[in-house]
C-alpha positions in Angstrom: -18.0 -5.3 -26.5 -17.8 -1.8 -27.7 -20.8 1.0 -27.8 -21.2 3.4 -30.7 -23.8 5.9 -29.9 -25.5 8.8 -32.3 -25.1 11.8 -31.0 -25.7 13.4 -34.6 -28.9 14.4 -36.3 -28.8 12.3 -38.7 -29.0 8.6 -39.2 -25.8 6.5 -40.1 -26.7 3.5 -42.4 -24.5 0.5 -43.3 -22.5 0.6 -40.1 -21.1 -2.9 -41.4 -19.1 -1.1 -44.2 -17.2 1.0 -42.0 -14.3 0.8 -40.8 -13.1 -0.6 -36.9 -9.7 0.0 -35.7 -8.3 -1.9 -33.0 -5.0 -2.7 -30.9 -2.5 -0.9 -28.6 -2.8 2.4 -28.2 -1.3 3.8 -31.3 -0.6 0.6 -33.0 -4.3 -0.4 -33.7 -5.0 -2.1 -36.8 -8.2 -2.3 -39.7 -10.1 -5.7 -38.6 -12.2 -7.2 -40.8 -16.0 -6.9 -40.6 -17.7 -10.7 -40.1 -14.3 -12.7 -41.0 -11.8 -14.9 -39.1 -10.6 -13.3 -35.8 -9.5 -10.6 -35.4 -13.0 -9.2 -36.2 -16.0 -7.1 -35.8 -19.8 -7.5 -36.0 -22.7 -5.2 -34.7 -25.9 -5.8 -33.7 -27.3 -3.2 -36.3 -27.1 -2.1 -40.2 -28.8 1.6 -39.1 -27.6 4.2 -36.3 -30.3 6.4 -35.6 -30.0 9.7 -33.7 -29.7 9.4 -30.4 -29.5 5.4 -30.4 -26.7 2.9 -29.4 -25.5 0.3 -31.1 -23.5 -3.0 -29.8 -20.0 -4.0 -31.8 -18.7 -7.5 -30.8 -14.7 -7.8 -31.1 -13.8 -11.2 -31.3 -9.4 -11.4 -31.0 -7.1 -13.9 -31.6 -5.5 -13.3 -28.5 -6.3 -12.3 -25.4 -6.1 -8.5 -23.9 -3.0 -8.2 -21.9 -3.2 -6.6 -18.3 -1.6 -3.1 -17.5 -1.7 -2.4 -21.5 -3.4 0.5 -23.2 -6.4 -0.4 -26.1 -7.8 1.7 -28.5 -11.0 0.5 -30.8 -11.7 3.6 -33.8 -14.8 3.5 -35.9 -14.6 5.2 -38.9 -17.5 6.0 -40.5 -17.7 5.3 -44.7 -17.6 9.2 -45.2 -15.0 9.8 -43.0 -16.5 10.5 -39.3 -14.9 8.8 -36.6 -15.0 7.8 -32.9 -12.5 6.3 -30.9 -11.6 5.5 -26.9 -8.4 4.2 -25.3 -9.0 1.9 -22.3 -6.4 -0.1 -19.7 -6.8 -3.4 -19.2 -6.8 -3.8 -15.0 
């Protein structure tokens, strides 16, 4: 799983037609939203301020140990998050 959380002021609506990045750090790759894996879904359509919301990643292969990840939402006007993690 990954967390997306609203620190704006403002909601964010359609979450689903964003954008999620994913892969080794600085390789990661657009995976489609709801489709054959690799893929994304989230557990809400609407990000309000201050709330959290769950995205599922389902791969095609597993992570590999010692390797660096990075998962990057990209908002549909542009606004981004992302955050690299190690596989231990």
């Amino acid at each position: 799983y990954a967390y997306l959380q609203n620190i704006g002021e403002e909601p964010v609506y359609n979450l689903q037609l964003g954008t999620l990045y994913f892969g080794l750090e600085n390789q990661q790759q657009p995976i489609g939203y709801n489709s054959p894996a690799p893929s994304w879904t989230v557990n809400t359509q609407v990000l309000n301020p201050g709330s959290t919301a769950t995205i599922t990643i389902t791969l095609s292969q597993p992570l590999v140990k010692g390797s660096y990840y990075t998962v990057m939402y990209v908002t549909q006007n542009g606004v981004q998050a992302e955050y690299t993690f190690q596989v231990v």
